[in-house]
C-alpha positions as CSV (number, residue, x, y, z in Angstrom):
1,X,-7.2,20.1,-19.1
2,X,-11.0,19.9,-19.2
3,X,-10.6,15.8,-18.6
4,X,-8.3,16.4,-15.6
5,X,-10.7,19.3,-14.1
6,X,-13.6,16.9,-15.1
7,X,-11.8,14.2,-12.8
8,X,-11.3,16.6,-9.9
9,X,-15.0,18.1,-9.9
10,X,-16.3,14.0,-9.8
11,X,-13.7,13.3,-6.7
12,X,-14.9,15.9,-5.1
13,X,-18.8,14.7,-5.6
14,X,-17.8,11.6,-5.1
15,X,-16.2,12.5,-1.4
16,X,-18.6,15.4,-0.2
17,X,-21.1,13.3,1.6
18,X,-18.6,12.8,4.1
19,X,-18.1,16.4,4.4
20,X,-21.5,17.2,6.3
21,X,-22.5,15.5,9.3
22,X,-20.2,13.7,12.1
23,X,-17.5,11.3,10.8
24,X,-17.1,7.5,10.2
25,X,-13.6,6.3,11.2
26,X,-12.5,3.0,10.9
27,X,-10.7,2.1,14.1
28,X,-9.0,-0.9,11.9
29,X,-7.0,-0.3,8.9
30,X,-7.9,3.7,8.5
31,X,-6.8,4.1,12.3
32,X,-3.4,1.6,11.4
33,X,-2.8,3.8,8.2
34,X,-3.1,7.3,9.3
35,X,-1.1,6.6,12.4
36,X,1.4,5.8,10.4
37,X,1.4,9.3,8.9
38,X,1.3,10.9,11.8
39,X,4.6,9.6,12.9
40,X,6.2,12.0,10.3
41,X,3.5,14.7,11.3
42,X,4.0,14.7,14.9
43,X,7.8,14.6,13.8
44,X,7.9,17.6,11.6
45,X,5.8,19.1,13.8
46,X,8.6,19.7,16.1
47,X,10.2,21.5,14.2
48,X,12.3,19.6,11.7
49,X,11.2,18.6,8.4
50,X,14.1,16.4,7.7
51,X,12.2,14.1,10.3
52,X,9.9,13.5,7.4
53,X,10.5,9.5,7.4
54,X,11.6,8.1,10.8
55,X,13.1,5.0,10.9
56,X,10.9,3.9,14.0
57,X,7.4,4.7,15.7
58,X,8.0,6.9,19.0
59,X,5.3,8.8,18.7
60,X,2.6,6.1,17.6
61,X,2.0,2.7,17.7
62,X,2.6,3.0,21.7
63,X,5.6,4.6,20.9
64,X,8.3,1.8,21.8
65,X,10.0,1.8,18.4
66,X,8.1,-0.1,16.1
67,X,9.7,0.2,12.8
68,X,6.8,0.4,11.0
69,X,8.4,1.8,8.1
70,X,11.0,-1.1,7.2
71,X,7.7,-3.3,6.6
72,X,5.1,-0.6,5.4
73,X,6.5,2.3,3.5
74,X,5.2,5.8,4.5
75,X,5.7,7.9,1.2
76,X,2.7,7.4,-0.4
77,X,1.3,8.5,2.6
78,X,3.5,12.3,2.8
79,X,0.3,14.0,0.5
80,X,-1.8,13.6,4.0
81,X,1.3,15.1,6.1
82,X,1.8,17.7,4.1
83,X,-2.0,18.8,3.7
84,X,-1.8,18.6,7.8
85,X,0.8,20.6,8.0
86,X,-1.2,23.7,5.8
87,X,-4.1,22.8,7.3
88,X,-5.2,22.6,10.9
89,X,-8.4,20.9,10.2
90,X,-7.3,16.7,10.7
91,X,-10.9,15.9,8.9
92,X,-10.4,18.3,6.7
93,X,-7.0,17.1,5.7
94,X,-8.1,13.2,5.2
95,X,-11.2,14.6,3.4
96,X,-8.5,16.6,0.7
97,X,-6.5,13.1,0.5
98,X,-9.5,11.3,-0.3
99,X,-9.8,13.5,-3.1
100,X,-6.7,13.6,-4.4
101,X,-6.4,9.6,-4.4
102,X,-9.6,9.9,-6.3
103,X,-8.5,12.2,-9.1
104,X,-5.7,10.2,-9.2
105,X,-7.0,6.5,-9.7
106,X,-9.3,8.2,-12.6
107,X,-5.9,10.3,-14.1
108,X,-3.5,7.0,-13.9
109,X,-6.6,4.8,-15.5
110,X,-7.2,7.5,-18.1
111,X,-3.7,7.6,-19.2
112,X,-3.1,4.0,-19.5
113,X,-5.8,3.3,-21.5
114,X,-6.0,6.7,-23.7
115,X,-2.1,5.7,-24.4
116,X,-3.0,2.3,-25.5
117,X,-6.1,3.2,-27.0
118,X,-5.5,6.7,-28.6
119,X,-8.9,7.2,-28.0
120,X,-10.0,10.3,-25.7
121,X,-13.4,8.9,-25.3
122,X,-12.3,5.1,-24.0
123,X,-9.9,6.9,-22.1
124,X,-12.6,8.1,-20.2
125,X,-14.4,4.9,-20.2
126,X,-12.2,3.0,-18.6
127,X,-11.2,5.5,-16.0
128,X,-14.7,6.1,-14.6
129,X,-15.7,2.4,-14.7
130,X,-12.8,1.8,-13.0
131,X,-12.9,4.6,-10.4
132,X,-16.4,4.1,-9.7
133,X,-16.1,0.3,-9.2
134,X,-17.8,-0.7,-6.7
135,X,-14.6,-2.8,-5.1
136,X,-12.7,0.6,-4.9
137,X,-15.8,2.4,-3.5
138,X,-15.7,-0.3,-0.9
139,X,-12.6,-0.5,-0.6
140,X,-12.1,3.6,0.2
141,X,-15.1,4.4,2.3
142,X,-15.6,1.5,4.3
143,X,-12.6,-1.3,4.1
144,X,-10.5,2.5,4.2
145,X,-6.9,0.6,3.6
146,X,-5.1,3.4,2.7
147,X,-2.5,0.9,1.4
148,X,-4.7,-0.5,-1.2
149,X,-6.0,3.1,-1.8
150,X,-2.8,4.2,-2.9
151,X,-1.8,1.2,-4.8
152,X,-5.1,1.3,-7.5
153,X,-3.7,4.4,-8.1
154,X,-0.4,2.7,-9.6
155,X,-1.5,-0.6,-11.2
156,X,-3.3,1.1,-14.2
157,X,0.2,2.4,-15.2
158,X,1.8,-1.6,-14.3
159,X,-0.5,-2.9,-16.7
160,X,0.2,0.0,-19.3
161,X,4.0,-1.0,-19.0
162,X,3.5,-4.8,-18.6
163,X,0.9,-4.3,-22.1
164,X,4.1,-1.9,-24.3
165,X,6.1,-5.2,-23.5
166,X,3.9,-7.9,-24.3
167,X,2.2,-6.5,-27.5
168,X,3.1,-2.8,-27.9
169,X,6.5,-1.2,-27.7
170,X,8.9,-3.3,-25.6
171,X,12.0,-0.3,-25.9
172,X,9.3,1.0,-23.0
173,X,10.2,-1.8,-20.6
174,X,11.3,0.8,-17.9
175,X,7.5,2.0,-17.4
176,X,6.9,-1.1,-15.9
177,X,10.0,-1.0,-13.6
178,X,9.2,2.3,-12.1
179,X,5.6,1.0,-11.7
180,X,6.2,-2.0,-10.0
181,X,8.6,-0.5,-7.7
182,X,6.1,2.2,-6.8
183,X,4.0,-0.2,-6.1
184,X,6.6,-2.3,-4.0
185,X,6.8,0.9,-2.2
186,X,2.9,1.4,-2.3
187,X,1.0,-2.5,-0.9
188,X,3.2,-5.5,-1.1
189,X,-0.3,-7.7,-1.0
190,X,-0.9,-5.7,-4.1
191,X,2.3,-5.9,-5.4
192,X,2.0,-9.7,-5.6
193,X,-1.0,-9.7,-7.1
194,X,0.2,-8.2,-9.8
195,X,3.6,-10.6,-10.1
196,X,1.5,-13.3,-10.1
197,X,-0.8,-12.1,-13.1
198,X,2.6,-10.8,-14.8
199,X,3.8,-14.7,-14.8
200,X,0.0,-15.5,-15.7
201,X,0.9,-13.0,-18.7
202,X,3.6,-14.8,-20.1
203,X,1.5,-17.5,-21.3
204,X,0.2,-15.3,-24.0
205,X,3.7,-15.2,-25.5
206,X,4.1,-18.8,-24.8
207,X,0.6,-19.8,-26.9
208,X,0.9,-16.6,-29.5
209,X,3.1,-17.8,-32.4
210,X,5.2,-14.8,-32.7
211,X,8.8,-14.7,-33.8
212,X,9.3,-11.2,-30.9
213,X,8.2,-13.9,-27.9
214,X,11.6,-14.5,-26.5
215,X,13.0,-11.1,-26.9
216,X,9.8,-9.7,-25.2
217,X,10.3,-12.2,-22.2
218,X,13.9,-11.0,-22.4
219,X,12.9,-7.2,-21.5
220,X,10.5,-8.3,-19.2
221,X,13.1,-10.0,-17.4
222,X,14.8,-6.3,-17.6
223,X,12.3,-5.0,-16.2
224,X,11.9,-7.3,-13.6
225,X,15.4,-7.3,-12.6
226,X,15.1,-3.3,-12.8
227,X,12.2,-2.8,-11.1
228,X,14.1,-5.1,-8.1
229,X,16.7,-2.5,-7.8
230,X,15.0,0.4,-7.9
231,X,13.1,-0.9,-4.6
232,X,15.9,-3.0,-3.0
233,X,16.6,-0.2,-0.2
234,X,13.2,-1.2,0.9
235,X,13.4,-4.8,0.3
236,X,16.7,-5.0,1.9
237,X,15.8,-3.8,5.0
238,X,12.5,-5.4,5.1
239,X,14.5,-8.8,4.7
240,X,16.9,-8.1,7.3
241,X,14.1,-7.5,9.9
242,X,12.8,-10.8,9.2
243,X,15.6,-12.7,9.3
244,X,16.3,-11.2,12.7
245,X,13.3,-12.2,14.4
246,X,13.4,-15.4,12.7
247,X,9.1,-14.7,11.9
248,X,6.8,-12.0,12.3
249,X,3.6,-11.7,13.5
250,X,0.8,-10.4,10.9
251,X,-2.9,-10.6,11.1
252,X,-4.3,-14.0,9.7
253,X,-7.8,-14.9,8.2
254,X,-8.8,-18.3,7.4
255,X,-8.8,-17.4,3.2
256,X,-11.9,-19.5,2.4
257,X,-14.0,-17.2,4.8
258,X,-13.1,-13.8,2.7
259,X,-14.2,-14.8,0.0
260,X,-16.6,-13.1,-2.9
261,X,-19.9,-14.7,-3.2
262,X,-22.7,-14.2,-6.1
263,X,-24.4,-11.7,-3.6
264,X,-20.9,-9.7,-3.1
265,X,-20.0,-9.7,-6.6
266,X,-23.0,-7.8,-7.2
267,X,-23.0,-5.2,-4.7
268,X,-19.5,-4.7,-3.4
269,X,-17.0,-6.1,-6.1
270,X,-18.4,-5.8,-9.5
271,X,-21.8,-4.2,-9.6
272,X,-23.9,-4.4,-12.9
273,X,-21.7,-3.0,-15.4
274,X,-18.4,-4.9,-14.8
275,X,-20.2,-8.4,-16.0
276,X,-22.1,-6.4,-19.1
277,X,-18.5,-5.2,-20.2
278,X,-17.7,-9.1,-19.8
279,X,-20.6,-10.1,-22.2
280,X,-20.2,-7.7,-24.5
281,X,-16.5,-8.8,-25.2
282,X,-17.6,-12.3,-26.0
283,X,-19.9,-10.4,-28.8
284,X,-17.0,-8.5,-30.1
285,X,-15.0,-11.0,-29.6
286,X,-13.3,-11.0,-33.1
287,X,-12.7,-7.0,-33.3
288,X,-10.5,-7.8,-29.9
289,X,-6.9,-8.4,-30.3
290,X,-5.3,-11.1,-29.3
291,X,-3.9,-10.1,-25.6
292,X,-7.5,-8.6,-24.5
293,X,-8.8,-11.8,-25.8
294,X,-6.3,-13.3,-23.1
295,X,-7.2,-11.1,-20.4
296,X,-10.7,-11.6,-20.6
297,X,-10.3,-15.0,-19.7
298,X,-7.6,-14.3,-17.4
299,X,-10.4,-12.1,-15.8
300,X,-13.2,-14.8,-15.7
301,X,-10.4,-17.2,-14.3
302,X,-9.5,-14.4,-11.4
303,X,-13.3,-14.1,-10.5
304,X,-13.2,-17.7,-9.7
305,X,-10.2,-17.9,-7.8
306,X,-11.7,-15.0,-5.8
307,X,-14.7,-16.8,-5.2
308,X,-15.9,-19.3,-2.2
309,X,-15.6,-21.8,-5.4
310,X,-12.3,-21.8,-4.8
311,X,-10.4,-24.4,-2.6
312,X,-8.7,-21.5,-0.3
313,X,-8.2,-23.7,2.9
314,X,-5.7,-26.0,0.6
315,X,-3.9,-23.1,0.2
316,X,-4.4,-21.5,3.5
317,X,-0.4,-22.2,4.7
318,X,1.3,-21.1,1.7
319,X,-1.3,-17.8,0.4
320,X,-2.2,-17.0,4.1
321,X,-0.3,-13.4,3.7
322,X,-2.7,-12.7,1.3
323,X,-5.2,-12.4,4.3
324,X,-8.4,-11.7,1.9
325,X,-8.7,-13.4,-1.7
326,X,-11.4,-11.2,-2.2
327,X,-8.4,-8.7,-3.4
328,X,-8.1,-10.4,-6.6
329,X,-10.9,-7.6,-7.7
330,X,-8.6,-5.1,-7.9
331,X,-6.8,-7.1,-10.5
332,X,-10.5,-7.6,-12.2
333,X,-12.0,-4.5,-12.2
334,X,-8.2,-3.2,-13.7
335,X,-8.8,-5.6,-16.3
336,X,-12.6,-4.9,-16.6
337,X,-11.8,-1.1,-17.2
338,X,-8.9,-2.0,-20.0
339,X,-10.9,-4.2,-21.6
340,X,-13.6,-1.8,-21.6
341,X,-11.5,0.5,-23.5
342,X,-11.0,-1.5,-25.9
343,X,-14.6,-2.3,-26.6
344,X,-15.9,1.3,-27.5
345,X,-13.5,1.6,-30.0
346,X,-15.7,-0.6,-32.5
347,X,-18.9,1.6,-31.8
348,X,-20.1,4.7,-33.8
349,X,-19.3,8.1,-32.2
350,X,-22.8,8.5,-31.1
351,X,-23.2,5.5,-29.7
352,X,-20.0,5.9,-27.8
353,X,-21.2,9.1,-26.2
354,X,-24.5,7.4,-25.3
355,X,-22.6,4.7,-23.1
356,X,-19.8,6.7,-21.8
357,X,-23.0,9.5,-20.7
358,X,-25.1,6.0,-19.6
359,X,-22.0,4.5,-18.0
360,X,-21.1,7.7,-16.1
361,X,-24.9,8.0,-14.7
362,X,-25.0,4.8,-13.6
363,X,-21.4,4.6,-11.8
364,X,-21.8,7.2,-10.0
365,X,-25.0,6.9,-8.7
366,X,-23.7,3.4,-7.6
367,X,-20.7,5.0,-5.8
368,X,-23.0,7.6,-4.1
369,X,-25.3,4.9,-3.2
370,X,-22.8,2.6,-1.4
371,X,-21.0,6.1,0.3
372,X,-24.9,6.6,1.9
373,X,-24.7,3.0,3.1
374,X,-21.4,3.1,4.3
375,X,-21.5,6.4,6.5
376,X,-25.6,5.9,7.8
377,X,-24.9,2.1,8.9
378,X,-20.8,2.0,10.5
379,X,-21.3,-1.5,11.6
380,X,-18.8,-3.0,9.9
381,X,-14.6,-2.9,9.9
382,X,-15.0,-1.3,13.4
383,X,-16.4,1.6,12.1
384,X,-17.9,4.4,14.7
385,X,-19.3,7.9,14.7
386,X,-17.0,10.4,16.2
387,X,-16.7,14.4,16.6
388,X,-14.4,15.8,14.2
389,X,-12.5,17.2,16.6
390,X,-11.5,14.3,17.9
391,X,-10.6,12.7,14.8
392,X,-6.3,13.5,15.2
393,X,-6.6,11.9,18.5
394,X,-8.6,8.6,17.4
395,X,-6.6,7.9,14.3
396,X,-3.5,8.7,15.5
397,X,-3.8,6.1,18.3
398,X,-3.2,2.7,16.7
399,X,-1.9,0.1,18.8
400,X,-1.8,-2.8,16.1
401,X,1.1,-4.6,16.7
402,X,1.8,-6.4,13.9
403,X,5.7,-6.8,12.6
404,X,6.8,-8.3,16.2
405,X,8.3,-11.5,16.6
406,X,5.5,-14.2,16.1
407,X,3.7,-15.6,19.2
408,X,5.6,-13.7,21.8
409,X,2.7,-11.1,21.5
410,X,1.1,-12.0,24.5
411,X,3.9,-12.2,26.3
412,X,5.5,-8.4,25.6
413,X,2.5,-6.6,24.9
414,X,2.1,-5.0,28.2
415,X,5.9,-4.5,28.6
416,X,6.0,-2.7,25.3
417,X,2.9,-0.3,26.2
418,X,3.9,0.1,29.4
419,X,7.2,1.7,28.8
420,X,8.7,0.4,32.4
421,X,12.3,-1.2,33.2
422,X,11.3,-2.0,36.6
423,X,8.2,-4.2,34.6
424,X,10.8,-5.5,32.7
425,X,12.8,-6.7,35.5
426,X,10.5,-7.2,38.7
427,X,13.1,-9.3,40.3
428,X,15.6,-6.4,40.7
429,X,15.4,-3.3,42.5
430,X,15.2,-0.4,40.2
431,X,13.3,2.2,40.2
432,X,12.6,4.7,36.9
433,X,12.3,8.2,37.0
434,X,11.0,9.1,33.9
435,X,10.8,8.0,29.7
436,X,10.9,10.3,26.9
437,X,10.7,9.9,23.1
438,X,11.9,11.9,20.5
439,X,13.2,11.2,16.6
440,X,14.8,7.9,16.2
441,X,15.4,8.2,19.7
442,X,13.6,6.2,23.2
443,X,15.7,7.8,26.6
444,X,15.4,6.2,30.1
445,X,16.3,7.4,33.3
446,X,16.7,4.6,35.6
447,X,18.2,4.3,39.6
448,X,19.4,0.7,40.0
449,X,20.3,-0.5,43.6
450,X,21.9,-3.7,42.6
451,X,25.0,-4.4,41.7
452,X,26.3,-3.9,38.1
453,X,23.8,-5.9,36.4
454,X,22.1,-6.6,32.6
455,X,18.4,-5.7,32.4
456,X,15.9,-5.8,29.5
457,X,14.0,-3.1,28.1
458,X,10.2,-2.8,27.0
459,X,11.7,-2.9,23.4
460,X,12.0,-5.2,20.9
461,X,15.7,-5.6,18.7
462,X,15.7,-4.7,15.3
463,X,18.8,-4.6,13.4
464,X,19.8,-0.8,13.8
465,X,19.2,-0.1,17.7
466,X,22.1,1.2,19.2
467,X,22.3,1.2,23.1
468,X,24.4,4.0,25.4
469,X,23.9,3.8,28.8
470,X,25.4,7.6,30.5
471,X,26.6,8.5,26.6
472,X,28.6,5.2,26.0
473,X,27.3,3.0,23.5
474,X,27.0,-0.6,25.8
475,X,26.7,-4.0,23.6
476,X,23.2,-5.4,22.6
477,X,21.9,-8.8,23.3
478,X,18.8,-10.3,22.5
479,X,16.3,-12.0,25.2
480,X,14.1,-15.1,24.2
481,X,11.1,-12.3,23.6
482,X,13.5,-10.6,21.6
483,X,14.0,-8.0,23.9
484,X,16.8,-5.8,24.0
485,X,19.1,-6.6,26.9
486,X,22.0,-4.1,28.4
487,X,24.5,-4.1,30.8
488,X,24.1,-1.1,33.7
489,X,25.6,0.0,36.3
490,X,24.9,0.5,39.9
491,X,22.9,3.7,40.9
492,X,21.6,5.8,38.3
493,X,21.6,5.1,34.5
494,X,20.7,7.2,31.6
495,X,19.9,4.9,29.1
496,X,19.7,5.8,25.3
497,X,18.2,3.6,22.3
498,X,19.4,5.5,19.1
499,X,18.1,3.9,16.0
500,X,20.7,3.8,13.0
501,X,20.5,2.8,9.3
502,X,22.7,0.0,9.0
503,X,24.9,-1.0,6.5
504,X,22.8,-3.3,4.7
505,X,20.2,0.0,4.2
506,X,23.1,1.9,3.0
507,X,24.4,-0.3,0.4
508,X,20.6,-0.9,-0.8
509,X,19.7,2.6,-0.5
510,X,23.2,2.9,-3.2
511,X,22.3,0.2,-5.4
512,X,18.5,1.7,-5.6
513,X,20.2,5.2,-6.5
514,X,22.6,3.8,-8.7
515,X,20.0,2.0,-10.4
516,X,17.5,5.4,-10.8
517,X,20.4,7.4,-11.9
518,X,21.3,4.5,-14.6
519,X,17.6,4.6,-15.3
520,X,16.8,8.1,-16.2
521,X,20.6,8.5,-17.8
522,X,19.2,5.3,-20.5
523,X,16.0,7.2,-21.3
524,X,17.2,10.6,-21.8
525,X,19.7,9.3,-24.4
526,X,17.1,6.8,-25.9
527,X,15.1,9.9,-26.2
528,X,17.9,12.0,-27.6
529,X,18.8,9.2,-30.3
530,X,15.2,9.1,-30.9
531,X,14.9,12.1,-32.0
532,X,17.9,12.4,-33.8
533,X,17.2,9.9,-36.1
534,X,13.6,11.5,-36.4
């Protein structure tokens, strides 16, 4: 308990500078992610708390039914909701998530590598270098992707599970399933990042002559395949999406221009102690087994792939999702911190204390140094100053429109925000008489003096919309914008878009169940026998 309260007094250090003075918002990623939450905020906040997850966006992200969700999951966002919810303060409320992120990045590190370890004190080690990074400094106070946030939080516990099945206990495979489907659920950029250094992993059983390879490549593949349907509601749906618009629209960087550079490798990746930790395990070397052996150069072989070294623009068509190699830190200060771990354990308990107190001084001094940087000079991601009353208002107000069908952006952008039939359809004579949102839910009003006619709406089809114009559900078609298209009737028309799991959801939402229930059923009676026998 005294490590854990130690961890929550050093997130809230780390964090109160932003507590005095006016706020820095990010009008980029921080504004895209907290607008997310407060889609289920502004949901509950009508008074239903089984609104907790909407399907689709009708209260953010100009409210014209964005499913958000399918391509971005929400829950690892709920801790901010529900902190909203008890407390009236918005700043206050993202200042209490920032801490709890925090105290959970330096819990989830600790664990992994006191677990591996057994050692309290590189327990420690590892957690504040990596929580103090800093990349993740960076990467929290003025990148502010709550995505990414989130997901440092859960690789510490992948590599925990991915380490039990290459050189520890592989009967643990399921550690890394529900890991890696957290963090499926978590940042899919992350989430790859992590496959790919899994497949890089499995050329340590491939070079290291042991008789256990192929059965530990066999529960890895169990895990894998485990892992896949424990997060296939998600997947499911997310695939279905795409495949119905054919492509969607994200934000593109050219990769070779987000690079890391000497300069950024020492201030906003690595800092100092990151490339110490790096020498010393070349000095130890020997006392290392052999997997940290292979992750040290797996690290020195990430920080070159993340580096402008790297030829990025030949892999600019096939990585561009990526957006930022640059990211690849998070997999090196992960790797940094592990390693780190495993390097105190060959010093003398004195000198131990001396490095963990040294490391400790020096991190966080570097974290508060970069956090005074950040919030005196907002200049870059779009940062501004802003009252803190008006902080609900601003970050609730994305209006990124990523997930739409690619390069018809320009063309529906203004229909979408503009929420108008008669936009829609300028050559016919209707006239609207008022729009209204509500929970899965987008209602027109609409008085058409044609004939019968089809019109389109200022929303785009995804597989679930359901169409009723006055209460009967009418038959959905698709324009060359992907806009839904109805048939109406002449004079006035109540119009209804009713968003609806489909069937594909429901049988992945099943199989995911299926697959947790199977799960936990395996471990309690692995447990049980376990003990048993004991």
């Amino acid at each position: 308990m005294i490590i854990f309260f130690s961890f929550v007094f050093l997130s809230i250090f780390l964090v109160s500078p932003y507590a005095f003075g006016k706020p820095v918002v990010s009008l980029n990623d921080m504004n895209f992610h907290l607008s997310r939450a407060y889609e289920s905020y502004f949901q509950i906040n009508n008074g239903n708390i089984f609104h907790l997850i909407p399907d689709i966006n009708t209260k953010t992200f100009g409210s014209f039914g964005l499913p958000i969700n399918s391509f971005y999951p929400l829950y690892m966002m709920l801790p901010f909701v529900f902190i909203h919810l008890l407390i009236h303060s918005a700043y206050a409320s993202y200042l209490i998530f920032l801490v709890i992120i925090y105290i959970a990045i330096f819990s989830s590190m600790y664990i992994a590598s006191y677990k591996i370890t057994k050692s309290k004190i590189a327990g420690i080690f590892s957690a504040v270098i990596y929580g103090c990074c800093p990349w993740i400094t960076y990467d929290m106070f003025e990148g502010r992707d709550f995505g990414e946030n989130l997901a440092f939080i859960v690789i510490p516990i992948c590599l925990y599970g991915l380490y039990q099945i290459m050189v520890g206990n592989y009967k643990k495979w399921y550690i890394l399933s529900f890991a890696m489907a957290l963090l499926v659920l978590t940042h899919i950029v992350t989430f790859t990042l992590f496959l790919f250094f899994i497949l890089i992993s499995c050329g340590f059983l491939i070079i290291n002559k042991n008789n256990e390879g192929l059965l530990r490549l066999k529960y890895l593949l169990i895990a894998g395949i485990t892992a896949f349907g424990l997060s296939i509601f998600d997947i499911i749906t997310l695939f279905q999406n795409y495949k119905s618009l054919g492509s969607i629209s994200i934000h593109i960087f050219q990769l070779s221009q987000y690079t890391n550079n000497f300069s950024d490798m020492l201030t906003n990746r690595f800092g100092i102690i990151e490339p110490i930790i790096l020498i010393l395990s070349f000095i130890y070397w020997k006392k290392l087994n052999s997997f940290t052996k292979y992750l040290v150069l797996v690290t020195l072989a990430f920080v070159f792939i993340s580096s402008n070294q790297f030829p990025w623009d030949v892999f600019q068509n096939y990585l561009k999702f990526l957006q930022c190699p640059w990211r690849f830190s998070t997999l090196i200060n992960l790797l940094v911190a592990f390693i780190a771990g495993q390097l105190i354990k060959n010093f003398k308990i004195k000198t131990k204390y001396l490095l963990l107190i040294g490391t400790i001084l020096v991190s966080v001094s570097s974290v508060l140094t970069l956090n005074m940087q950040f919030k005196h000079n907002p200049t870059a991601n779009n940062s501004i100053y802003i009252n803190k009353e008006n902080f609900e208002k601003i970050e609730s107000s994305s209006n990124v429109i990523d997930y739409i069908p690619e390069n018809d952006g320009s063309n529906v952008t203004d229909l979408l925000f503009a929420h108008s039939i008669p936009k829609s359809n300028s050559k016919k004579q209707i006239t609207q008489r008022n729009w209204k949102t509500s929970y899965n839910r987008i209602e027109y009003t609409i008085n058409n003096k044609n004939k019968d006619t089809n019109i389109n709406l200022p929303n785009i089809y995804y597989p679930g919309y359901h169409a009723l114009v006055n209460n009967k559900e009418v038959p959905i078609s698709v324009d060359k914008h992907h806009l839904i298209s109805i048939p109406i009737k002449h004079g006035i028309n109540k119009i209804t878009l009713i968003y609806k799991k489909t069937l594909l959801t429901l049988i992945g939402i099943l199989i995911s169940l299926l697959t947790f229930i199977s799960l936990i059923t395996y471990i309690i009676k692995k447990n049980h026998f376990s003990n048993t026998n004991n």
